[in-house]
VOGU-3710 file (C-alpha; in Angstrom, 3 decimals, decimal comma):
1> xxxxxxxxxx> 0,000/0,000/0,000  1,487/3,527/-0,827  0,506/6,288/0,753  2,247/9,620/-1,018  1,584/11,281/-3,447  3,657/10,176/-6,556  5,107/13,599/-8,219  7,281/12,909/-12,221  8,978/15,090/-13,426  7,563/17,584/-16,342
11> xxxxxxxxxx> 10,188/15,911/-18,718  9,629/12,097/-20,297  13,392/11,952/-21,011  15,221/9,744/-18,876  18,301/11,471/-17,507  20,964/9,043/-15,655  24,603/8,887/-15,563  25,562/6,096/-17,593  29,947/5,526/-17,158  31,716/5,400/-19,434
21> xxxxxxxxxx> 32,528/1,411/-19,376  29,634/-0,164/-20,303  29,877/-2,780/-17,779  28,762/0,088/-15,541  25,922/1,910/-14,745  24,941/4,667/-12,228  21,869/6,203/-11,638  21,870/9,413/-9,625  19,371/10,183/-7,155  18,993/13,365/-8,083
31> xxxxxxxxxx> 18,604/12,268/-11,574  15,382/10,422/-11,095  12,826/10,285/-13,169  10,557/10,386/-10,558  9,596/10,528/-6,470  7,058/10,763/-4,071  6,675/13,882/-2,802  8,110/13,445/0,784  12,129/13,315/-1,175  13,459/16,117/-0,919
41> xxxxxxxxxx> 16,997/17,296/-2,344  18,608/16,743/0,895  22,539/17,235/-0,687  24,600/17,198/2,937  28,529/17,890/3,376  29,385/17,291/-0,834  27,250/14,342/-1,329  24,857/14,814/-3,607  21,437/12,972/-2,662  18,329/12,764/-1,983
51> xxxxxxxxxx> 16,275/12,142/1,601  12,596/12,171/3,184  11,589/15,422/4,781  11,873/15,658/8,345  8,670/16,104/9,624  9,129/14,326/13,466  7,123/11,214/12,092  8,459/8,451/10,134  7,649/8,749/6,235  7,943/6,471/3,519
61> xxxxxxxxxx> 7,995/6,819/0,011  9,262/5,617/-3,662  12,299/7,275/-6,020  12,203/5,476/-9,087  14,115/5,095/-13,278  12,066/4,558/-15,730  14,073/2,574/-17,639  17,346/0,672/-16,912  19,633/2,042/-19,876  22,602/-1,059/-19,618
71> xxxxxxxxxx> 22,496/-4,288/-21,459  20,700/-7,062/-20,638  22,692/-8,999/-18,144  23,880/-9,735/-14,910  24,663/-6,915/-12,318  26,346/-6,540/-8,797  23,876/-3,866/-7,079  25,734/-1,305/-4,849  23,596/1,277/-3,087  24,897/3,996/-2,133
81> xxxxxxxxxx> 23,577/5,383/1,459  24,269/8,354/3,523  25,027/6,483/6,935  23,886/8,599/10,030  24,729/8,629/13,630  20,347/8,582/14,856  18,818/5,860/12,865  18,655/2,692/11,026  16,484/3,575/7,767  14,454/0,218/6,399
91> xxxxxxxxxx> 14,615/0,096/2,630  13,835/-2,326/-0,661  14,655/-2,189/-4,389  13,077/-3,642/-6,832  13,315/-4,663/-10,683  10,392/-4,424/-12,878  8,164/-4,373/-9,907  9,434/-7,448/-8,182  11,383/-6,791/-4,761  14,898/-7,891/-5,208
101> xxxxxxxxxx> 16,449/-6,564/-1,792  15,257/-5,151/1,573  17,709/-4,071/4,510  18,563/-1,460/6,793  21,070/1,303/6,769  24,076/0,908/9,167  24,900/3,102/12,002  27,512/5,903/10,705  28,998/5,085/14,231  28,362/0,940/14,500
111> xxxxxxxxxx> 25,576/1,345/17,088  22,841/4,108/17,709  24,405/7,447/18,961  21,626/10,324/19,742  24,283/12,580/19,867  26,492/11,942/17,200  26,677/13,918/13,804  28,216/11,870/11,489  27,391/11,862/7,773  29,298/8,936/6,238
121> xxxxxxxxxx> 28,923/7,656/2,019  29,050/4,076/2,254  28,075/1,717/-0,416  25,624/-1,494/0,497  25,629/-4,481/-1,488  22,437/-5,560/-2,996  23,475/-8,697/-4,369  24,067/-9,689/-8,065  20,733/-9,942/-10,170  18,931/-10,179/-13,663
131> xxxxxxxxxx> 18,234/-6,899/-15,118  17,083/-6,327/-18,607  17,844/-3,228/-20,860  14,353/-0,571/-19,945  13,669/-2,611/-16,936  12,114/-0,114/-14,127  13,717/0,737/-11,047  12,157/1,431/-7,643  13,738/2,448/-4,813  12,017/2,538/-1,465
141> xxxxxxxxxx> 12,875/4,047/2,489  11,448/5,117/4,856  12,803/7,585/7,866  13,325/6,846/11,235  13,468/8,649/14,334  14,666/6,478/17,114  15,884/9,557/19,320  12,948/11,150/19,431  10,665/13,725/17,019  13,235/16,630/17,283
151> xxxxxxxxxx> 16,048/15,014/14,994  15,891/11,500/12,785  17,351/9,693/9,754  16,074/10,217/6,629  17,369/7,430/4,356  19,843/9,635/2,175  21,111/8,238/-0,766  23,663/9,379/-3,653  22,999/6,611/-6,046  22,464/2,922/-7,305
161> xxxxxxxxxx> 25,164/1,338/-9,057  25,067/-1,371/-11,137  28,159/-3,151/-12,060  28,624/-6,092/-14,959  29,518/-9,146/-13,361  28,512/-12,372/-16,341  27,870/-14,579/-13,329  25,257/-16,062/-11,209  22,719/-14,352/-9,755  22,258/-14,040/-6,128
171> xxxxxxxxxx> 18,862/-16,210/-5,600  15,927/-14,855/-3,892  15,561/-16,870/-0,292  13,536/-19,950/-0,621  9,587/-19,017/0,441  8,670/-19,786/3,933  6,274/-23,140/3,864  2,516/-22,894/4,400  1,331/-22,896/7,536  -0,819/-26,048/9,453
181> xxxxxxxxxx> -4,344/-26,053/8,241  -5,200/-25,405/11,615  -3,207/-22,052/12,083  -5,422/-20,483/8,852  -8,429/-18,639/9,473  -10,580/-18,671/6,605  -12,565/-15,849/4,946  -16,207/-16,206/5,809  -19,071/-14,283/4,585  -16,598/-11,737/3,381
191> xxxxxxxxxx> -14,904/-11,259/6,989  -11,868/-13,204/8,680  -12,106/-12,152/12,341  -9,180/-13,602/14,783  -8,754/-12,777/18,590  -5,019/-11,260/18,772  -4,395/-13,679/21,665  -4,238/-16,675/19,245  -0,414/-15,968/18,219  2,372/-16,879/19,941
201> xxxxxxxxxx> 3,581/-14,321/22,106  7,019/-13,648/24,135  8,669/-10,619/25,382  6,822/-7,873/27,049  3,539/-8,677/25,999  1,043/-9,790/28,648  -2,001/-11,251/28,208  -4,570/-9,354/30,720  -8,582/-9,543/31,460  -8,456/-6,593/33,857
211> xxxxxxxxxx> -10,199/-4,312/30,855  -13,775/-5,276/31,095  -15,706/-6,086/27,670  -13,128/-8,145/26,242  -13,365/-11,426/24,125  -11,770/-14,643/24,099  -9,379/-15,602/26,544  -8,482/-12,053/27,148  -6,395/-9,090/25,219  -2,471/-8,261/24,582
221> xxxxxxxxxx> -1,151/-5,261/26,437  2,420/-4,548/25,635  4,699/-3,511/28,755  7,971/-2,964/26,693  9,796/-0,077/25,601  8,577/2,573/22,945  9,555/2,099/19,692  8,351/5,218/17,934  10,966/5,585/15,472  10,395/2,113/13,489
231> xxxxxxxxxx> 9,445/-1,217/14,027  11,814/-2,997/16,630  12,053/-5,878/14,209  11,198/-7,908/17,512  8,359/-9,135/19,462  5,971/-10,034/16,155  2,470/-11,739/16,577  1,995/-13,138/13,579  -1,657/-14,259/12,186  -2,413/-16,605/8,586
241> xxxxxxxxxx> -5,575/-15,984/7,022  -6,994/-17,571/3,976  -8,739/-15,178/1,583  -11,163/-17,263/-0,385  -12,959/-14,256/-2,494  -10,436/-12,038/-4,261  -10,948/-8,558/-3,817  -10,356/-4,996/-1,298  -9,916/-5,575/2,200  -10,273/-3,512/5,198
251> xxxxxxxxxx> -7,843/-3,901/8,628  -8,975/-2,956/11,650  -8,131/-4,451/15,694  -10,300/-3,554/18,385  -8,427/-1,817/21,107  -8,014/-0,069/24,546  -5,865/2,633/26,081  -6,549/4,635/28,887  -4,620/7,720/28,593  -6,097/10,877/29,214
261> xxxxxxxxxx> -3,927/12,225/26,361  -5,901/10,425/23,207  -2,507/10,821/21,210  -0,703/8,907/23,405  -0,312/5,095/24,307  -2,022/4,582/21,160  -0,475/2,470/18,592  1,168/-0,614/17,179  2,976/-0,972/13,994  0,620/-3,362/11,313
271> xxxxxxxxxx> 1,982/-5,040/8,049  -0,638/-6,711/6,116  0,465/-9,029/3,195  3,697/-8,227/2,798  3,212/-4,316/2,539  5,268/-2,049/4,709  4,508/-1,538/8,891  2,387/1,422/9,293  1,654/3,366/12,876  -1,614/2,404/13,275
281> xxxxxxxxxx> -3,507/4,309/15,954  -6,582/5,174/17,978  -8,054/8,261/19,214  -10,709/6,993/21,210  -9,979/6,614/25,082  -11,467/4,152/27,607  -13,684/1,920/25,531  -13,285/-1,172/23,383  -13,443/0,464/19,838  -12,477/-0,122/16,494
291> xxxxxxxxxx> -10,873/2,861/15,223  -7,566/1,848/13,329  -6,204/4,912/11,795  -3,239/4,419/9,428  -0,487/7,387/9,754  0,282/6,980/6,127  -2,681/8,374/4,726  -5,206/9,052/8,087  -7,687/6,189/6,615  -8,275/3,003/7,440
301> xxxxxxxxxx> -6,071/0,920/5,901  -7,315/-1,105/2,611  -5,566/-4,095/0,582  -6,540/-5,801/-2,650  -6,047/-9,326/-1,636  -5,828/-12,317/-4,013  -7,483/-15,540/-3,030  -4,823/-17,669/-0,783  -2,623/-17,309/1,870  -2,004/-14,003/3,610
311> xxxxxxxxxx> -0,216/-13,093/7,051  -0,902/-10,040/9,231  2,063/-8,991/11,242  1,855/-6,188/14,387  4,989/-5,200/16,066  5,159/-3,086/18,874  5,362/0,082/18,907  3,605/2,084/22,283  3,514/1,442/26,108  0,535/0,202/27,678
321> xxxxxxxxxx> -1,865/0,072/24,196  -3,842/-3,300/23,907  -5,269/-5,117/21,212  -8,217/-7,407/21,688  -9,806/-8,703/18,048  -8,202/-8,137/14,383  -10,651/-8,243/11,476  -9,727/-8,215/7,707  -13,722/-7,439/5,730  -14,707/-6,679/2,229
331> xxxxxxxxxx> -14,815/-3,156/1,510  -18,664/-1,923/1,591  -19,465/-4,606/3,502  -21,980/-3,735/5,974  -22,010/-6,809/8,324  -19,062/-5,789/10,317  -20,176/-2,280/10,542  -23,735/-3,748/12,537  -21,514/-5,739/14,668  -18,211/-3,868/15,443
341> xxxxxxxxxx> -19,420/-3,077/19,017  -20,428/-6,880/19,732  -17,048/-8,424/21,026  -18,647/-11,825/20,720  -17,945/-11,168/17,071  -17,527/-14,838/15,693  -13,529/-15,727/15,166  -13,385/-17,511/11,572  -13,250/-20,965/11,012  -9,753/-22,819/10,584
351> xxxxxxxxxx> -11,220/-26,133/9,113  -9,698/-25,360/6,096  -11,871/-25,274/3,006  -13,693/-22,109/1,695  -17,671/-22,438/1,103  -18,880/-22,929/-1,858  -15,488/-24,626/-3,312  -15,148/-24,848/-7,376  -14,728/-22,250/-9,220  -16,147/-18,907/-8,496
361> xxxxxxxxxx> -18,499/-16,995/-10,779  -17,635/-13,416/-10,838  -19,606/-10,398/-9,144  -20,479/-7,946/-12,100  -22,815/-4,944/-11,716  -24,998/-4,834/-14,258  -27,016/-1,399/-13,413  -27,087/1,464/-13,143  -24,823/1,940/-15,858  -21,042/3,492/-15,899
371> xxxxxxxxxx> -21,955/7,542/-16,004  -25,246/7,745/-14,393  -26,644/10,329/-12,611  -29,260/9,406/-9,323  -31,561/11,903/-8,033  -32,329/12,028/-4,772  -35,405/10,661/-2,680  -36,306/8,113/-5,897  -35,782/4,932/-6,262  -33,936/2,763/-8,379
381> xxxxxxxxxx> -33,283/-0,791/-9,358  -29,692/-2,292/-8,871  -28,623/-5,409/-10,440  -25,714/-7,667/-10,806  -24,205/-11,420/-11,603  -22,918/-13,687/-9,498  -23,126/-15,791/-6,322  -24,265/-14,616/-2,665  -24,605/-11,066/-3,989  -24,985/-8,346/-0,559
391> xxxxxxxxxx> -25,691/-4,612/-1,690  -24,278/-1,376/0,276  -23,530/2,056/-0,324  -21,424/4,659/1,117  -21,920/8,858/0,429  -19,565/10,271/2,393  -21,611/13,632/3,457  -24,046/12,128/5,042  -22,765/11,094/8,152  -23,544/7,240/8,056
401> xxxxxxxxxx> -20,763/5,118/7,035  -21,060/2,399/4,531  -24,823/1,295/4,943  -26,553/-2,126/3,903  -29,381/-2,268/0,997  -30,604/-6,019/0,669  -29,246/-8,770/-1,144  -29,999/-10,929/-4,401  -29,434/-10,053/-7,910  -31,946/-7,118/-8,454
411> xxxxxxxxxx> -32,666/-5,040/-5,379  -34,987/-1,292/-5,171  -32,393/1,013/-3,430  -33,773/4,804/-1,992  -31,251/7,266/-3,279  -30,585/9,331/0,433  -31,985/12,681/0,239  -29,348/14,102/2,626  -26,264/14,165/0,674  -23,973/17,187/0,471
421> xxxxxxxxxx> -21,071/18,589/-0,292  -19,386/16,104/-2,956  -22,520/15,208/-4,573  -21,541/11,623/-5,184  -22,525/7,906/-3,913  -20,718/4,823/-3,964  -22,387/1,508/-4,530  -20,760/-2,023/-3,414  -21,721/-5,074/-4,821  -20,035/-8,587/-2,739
431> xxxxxxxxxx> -20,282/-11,658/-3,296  -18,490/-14,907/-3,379  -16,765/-13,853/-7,265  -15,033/-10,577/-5,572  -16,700/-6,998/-5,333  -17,421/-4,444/-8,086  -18,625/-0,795/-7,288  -19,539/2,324/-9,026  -19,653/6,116/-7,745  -22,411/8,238/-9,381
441> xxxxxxxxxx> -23,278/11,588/-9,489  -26,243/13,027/-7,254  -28,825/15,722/-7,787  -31,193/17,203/-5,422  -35,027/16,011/-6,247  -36,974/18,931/-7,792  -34,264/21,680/-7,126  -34,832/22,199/-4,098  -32,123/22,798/-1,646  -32,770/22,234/2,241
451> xxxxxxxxxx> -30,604/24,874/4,145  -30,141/23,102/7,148  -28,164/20,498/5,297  -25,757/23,149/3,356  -21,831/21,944/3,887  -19,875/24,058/5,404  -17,131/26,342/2,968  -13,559/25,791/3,897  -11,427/28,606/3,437  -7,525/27,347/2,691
461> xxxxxxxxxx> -7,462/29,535/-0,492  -3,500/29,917/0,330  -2,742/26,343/-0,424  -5,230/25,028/-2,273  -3,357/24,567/-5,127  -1,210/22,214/-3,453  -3,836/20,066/-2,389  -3,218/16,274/-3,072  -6,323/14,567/-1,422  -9,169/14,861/0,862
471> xxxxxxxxxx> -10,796/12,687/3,601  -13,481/12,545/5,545  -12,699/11,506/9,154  -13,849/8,060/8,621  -11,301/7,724/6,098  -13,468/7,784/3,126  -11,340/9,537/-0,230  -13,832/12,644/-0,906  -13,946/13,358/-4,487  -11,121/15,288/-6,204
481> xxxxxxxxxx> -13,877/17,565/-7,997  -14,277/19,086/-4,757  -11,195/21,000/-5,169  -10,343/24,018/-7,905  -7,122/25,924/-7,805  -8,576/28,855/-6,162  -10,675/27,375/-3,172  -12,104/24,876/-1,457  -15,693/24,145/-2,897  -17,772/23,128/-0,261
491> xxxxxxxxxx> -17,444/19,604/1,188  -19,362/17,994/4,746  -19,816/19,333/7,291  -17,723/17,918/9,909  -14,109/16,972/10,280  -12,459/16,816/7,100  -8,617/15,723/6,626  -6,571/17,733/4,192  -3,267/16,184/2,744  -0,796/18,786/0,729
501> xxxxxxxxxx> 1,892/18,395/-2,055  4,665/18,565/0,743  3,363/14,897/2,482  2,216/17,397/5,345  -1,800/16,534/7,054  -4,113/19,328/7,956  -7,433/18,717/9,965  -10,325/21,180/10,169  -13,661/21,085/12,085  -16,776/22,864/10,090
511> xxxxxx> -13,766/25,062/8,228  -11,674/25,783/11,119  -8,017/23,993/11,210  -7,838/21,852/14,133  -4,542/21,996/16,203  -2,690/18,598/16,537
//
């Protein structure tokens, strides 16, 4: 899952520093052809490179080449990092969009020093591997800050070299084997629910019942150190679902803290299916809840999953914050939303088989057709192919969430008559061939406009132009029509999350910014 915003630059032309021997090849950071926006040129002491903006929160993002310009062949990979006294940066390349090589920067000093200031080029060995003339190249990092928000390391780099070698290439570590059939939950009715206490567990984390309103056998409350600047690497629960329906997944994990400061004790670090840890955190104090806020983008994170294996992975990351319940669910789904505050939620089978078995017909919606416009307060027909077909919809202005409609093929759906600000409604269609969704347009029925529902006008006219994306609260994507280059149109009333060009996050209440 990526979470910046991808920014090319204005010229197609590929520009590299190819040597002069054509058994070698260098590209220069600074010569990309494109980045994420949170690289900045971050050129330190005579090295010329590139880095992640220090913000005081770890950020991750992607430099890439468009196309490899050596020979086909087989290449030594030498990366060449800025080494830092304050932090460890995690990073991966990879070659035509397959991950060749993952690591960690070295201390500049051998171990962690807070209060050193070294700068140190080093090169880092990828490993020898296949490349082919125009193959792409991605390079990904993300910054750390171990000694705290005020100073970090933010995964400088000069450049990638690649040097001829006509031997064998360094082979990619054998895949791990499949886990027991009875260590797999499998997807049911579009959900895979697991109590967090089913992993194996060591360290500092305790298993507790002193919260009430837990389920299971109790909840995980971890007692170790902080580990705010990136994942410790240590202390992993580990869970193996089965996906049996292809399609977009939600993560969420009921959870406690009790904190009077909502921003603290708050947070683990969650990897789902292979896709970097993100700081995943709750605002909501002394209650069981669900909120799992990703820092990446402030939504709830969402995967497109394949059918088969796939492991969830949380590592540590605040004092004292406890975990109860995971849940992976289809996207529009509305069964988990009717039951998120029931912790008797049903943990998913492990007798390994999906329902159904064969081979899946796929979910298609039929109608209303691509481009249509609903007006509010009528109704309308909806229908779609498939197997076990549930209907829900989502318009993010009016306050409800993703909200069920029926199921079967055809169903008569009640366009709301209380949706503002983007005038738009999404549609899900699930069932046991995958999901499909469209967003239409909305009008108001008859003209007429009901003042007490007008959206509130937010006024960031300074930096609207650098506006990437927009979220509601819940995490929703609001519509990018909502925004011009000279203003905000109106959007919901309510909290709405603003993210800029620069990587930085903005939250305002009914137009106002709110302060962090």
């Amino acid at each position: 899952m990526r979470t910046t915003l991808r920014v090319t630059t204005a010229m197609t032309v590929l520009a590299m520093a190819v040597s002069a021997f054509a058994a070698e090849v260098q590209l220069n950071a600074l010569e990309c052809s494109g980045k994420d926006g949170v690289w900045k040129d971050r050129s330190i002491n005579g090295i010329s490179c590139l880095g992640i903006d220090g913000t005081g929160s770890s950020l991750d993002g992607d430099v890439w080449w468009d196309a490899f310009p050596g020979d086909d062949g087989t290449y030594n990979v030498l990366l060449g990092a800025v080494l830092e006294s304050d932090g460890n940066s995690p990073y991966e390349l990879s070659i035509a969009g397959a991950i060749v090589a993952t690591g960690n920067f070295p201390y500049a000093d051998g171990n962690l020093n807070c209060s050193g200031s070294t700068y140190r080029l080093e090169e880092l060995d990828l490993g020898n591997h296949t490349i082919n003339n125009g193959d792409k190249i991605t390079y990904w990092a993300r910054s750390v800050y171990p000694c705290g928000a005020s100073h970090g390391q933010y995964s400088r780099f000069s450049y990638i070299k690649f040097v001829s070698t006509g031997g064998s290439v360094t082979p990619p570590p054998p895949p791990p084997p499949p886990p027991a059939a009875g260590d797999l939950y499998y997807e049911k009715d579009g959900m895979i629910v697991v109590e967090c206490e089913s992993a194996e567990y060591s360290g500092d984390w305790a298993l507790e019942t002193n919260w009430a309103g837990y389920s299971g056998d109790g909840y995980l409350r971890w007692l170790g150190a902080d580990f705010f600047g990136s994942p410790p690497g240590s202390n992993e629960l580990v869970y193996n679902v089965y996906v049996c329906n292809p399609g977009t997944f939600v993560f969420r994990y009921r959870n406690y803290h009790d904190w009077d400061d909502h921003t603290q004790h708050n947070d683990h670090w969650v990897s789902v299916a292979g896709h970097h840890f993100e700081k995943t955190f709750s605002h909501l104090t002394n209650a069981w809840n669900w909120e799992s806020t990703m820092e990446g983008c402030w939504c709830t994170g969402e995967f497109d999953l394949s059918a088969g294996v796939h492991t969830i992975k949380i590592q540590p990351r605040s004092f004292d914050f406890a975990i109860d319940k995971l849940v992976l669910y289809k996207k529009g789904l509305p069964l988990f939303a009717n039951r998120e505050d029931d912790p008797d939620l049903a943990v998913s089978p492990t007798d390994a088989q999906c329902e159904g078995g064969g081979d899946l017909t796929p979910t298609v919606f039929v109608s209303p057709g691509e481009g249509s416009t609903l007006e509010m307060g009528t109704t309308v027909t909806l229908a779609g192919t498939g197997d076990n077909l549930m209907w829900s919809y989502d318009a993010d202005s009016d306050g409800e969430g993703v909200v069920g409609i029926g199921s079967g093929a055809e169903v008569d759906f009640t366009v709301p008559d209380n949706i503002t600000g983007p005038m738009l409604i999404t549609i899900f269609l699930n069932g046991n061939g995958g999901e499909a969704s469209r967003t239409f347009s909305v009008v108001e029925s008859g003209g007429a406009v009901d003042n007490a529902r007008r959206p509130v006008r937010y006024s960031i006219r300074p930096r609207a132009n650098q506006i990437e994306a927009v979220y509601s609260v819940k995490g929703a994507a609001l519509a990018k029509s909502a925004i011009t280059t000279g203003s905000l149109k109106a959007m919901p009333a309510g909290v709405v999350i603003i993210r800029y060009t620069d990587g930085t996050v903005q939250r305002l209440l009914n137009g106002k910014v709110l302060k962090k």
